[in-house]
C-alpha positions in Angstrom: -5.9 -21.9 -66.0 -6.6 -24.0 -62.8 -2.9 -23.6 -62.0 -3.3 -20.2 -62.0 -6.2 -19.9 -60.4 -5.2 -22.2 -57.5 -2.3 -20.5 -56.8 -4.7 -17.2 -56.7 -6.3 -19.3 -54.1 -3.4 -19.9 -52.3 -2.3 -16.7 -52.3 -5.5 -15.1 -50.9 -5.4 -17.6 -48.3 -1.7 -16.9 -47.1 -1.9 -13.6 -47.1 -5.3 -12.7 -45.8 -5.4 -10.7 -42.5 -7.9 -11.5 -39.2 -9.6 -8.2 -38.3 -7.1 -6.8 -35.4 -4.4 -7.7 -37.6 -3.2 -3.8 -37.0 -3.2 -4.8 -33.1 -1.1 -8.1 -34.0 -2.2 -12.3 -34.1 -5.9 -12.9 -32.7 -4.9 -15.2 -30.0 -1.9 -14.4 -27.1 1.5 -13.6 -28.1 4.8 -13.1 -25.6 6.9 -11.0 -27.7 10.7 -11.5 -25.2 12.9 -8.4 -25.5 15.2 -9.7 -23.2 18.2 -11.8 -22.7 16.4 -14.2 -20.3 14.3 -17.4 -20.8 10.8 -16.7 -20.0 8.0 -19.1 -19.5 4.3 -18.6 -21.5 1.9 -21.4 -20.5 -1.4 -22.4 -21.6 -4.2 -22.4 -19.2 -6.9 -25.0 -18.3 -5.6 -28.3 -19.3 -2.3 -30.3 -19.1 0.1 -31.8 -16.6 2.0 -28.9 -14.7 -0.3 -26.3 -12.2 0.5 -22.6 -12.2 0.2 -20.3 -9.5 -1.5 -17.3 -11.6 -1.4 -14.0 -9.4 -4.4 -12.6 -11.5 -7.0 -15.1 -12.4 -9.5 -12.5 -13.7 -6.6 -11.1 -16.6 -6.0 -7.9 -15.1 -4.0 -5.8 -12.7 -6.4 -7.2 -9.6 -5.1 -9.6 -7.4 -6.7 -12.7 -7.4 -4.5 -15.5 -7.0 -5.2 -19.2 -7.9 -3.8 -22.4 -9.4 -4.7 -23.8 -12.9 -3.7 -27.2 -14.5 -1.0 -25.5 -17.5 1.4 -26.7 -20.3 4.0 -24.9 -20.0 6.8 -24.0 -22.8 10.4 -21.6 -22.5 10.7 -18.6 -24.7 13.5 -18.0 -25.5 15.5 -14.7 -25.8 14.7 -12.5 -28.3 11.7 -14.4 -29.9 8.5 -14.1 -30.1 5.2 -16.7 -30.1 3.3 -14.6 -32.3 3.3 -16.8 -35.2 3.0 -20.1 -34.0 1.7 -20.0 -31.2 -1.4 -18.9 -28.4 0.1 -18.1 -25.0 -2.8 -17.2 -21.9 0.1 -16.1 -19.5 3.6 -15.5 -19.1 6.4 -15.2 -16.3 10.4 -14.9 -15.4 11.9 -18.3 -14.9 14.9 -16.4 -12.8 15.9 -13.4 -10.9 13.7 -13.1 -8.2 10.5 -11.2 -9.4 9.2 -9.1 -12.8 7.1 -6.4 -12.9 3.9 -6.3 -14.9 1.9 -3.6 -16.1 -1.5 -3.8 -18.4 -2.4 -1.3 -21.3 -5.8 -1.3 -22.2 -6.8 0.1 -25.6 -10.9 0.8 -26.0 -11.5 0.8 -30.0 -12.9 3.4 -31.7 -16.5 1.6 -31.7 -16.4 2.5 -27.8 -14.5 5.6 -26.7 -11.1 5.4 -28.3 -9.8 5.9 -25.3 -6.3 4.1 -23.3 -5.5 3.2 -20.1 -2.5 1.9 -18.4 -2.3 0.3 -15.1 1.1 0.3 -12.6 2.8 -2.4 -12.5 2.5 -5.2 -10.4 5.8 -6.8 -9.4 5.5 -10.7 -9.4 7.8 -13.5 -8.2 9.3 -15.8 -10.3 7.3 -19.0 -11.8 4.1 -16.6 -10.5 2.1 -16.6 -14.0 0.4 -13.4 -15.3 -2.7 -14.4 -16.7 -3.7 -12.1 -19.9 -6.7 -12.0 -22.8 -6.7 -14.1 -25.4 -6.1 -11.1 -27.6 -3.2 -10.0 -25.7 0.4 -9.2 -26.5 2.7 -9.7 -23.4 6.0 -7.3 -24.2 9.1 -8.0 -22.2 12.3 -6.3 -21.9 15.2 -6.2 -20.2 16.8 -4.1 -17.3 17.7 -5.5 -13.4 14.1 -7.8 -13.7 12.4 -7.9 -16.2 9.2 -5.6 -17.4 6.4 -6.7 -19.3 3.6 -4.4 -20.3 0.4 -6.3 -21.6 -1.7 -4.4 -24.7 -5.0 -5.9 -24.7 -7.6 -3.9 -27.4 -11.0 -4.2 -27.1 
């Protein structure tokens, strides 16, 4: 009987959902569509600095510099399940572009927005949510479009 009800336990615990699970992980996820190696850091601590193009986590320019661990992702993978990214950018070709889309839940006005995209240099760091899920695919640079639901 404990047996079974520990494994129960277990169970539950595995396999229980967060609250946006529909809108993916809680925390910041780089989801790499692309052939390429990208970089996702983590903002705020640790021994590299990032130049971030948008310190405010949106399409406005704001640039500044934060200390940042960075890691590679690499292609065709994703961070979702291991890990919380707070930005992301192209290690080569030049530039990226970046877009954000903005969901509004229902609680609000249901309502979606998405921006233009910025284009960005290389090793230039998109800074995005903590809730956010940084898609990137391939084509001549790369294009990454940000979901962030609120």
């Amino acid at each position: 009987m404990l047996v079974a009800l520990s494994v129960t336990f277990l169970a539950a615990l595995t396999f229980a959902t967060p609250a946006s699970a529909g809108n993916g992980p809680p925390w910041g996820t780089i989801v790499n569509h692309t052939g390429r190696h990208l970089g996702g850091a983590h903002f705020g601590h640790g021994k590299s600095e990032c130049k971030i193009w948008n310190k405010y986590e949106d399409r406005r320019y704001a640039p500044t510099k934060m200390a940042c661990d960075i890691d590679t992702i690499d292609p065709h993978t994703t961070t979702g399940t291991f890990d919380d990214m707070d930005g992301v950018t192209v290690r080569t070709s030049g530039y990226y572009y970046v877009r954000f889309y903005f969901v509004y839940s229902s609680t609000t006005s249901g309502s979606t927005h998405m921006t233009s995209y910025h284009k960005a240099h290389e090793n230039v760091w998109t800074k995005f949510p903590g809730n956010g899920t940084a898609n990137c695919y391939s084509g001549t640079h790369a294009k990454c479009t940000i979901t962030v639901v609120y």
